[in-house]
C-alpha positions as CSV (number, residue, x, y, z in Angstrom):
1,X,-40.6,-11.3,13.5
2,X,-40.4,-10.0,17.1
3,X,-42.4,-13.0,18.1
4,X,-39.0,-15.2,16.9
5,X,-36.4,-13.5,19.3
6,X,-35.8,-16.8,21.2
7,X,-34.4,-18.2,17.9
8,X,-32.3,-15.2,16.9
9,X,-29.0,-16.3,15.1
10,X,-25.4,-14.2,15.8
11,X,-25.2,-12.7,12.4
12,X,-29.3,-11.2,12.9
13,X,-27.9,-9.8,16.1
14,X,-25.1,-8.4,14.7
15,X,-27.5,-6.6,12.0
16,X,-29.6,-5.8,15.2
17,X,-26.9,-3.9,16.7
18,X,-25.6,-1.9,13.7
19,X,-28.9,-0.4,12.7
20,X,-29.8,0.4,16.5
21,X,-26.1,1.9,16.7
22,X,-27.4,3.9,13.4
23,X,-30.7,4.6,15.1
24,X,-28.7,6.2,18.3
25,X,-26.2,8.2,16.5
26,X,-29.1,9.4,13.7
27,X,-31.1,10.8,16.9
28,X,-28.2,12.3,18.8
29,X,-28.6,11.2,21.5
30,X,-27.0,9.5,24.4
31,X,-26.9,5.8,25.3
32,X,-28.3,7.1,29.2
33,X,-30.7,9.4,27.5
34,X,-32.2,6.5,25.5
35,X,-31.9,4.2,28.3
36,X,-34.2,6.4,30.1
37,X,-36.4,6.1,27.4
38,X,-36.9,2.6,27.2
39,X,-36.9,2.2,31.0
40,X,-33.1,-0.1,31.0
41,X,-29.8,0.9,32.0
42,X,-26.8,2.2,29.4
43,X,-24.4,-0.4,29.8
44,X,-27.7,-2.6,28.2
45,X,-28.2,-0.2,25.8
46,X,-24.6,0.0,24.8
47,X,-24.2,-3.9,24.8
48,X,-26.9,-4.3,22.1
49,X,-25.7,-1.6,20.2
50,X,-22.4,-2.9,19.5
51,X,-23.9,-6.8,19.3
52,X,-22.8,-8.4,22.5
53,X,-26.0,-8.9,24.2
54,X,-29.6,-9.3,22.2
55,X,-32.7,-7.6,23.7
56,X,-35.5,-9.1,25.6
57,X,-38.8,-9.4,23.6
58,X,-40.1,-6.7,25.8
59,X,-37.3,-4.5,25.3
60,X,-37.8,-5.4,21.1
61,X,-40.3,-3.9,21.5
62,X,-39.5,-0.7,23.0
63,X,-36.7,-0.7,20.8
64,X,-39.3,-0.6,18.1
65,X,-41.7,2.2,19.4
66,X,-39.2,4.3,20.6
67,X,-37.4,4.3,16.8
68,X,-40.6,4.8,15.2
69,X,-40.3,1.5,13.6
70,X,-36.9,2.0,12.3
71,X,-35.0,-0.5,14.3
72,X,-36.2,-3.8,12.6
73,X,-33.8,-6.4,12.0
């Protein structure tokens, strides 16, 4: 699915940004601390959360590794 990220539609990155906005409050943790973590800033962090901007493939896959796989939409 990753591998499609180039085709993502608005409504997918909606979804994309609820459940990594579930994934950040589930871990409590902060947008800067998980920024760290994926090696991006918080303001990205924060703009895919709430669905404005949609990740890089590279940072997909971050996303992924870092959430254990729960982040999948």
């Amino acid at each position: 699915m990753l591998d499609f990220i180039d085709g993502v539609t608005n409504s997918t990155l909606l979804r994309f940004g609820m459940n990594f906005r579930d994934f950040i409050s589930q871990t409590e943790r902060t947008h800067d601390q998980i920024a760290q973590q994926l090696g991006c800033s918080r303001a990205t962090i924060t703009s895919i959360a709430i669905g404005r901007r949609k990740p890089s493939l590279s940072l997909c896959r971050r996303i992924l590794i870092c959430s254990g796989g729960q982040v999948t939409a």
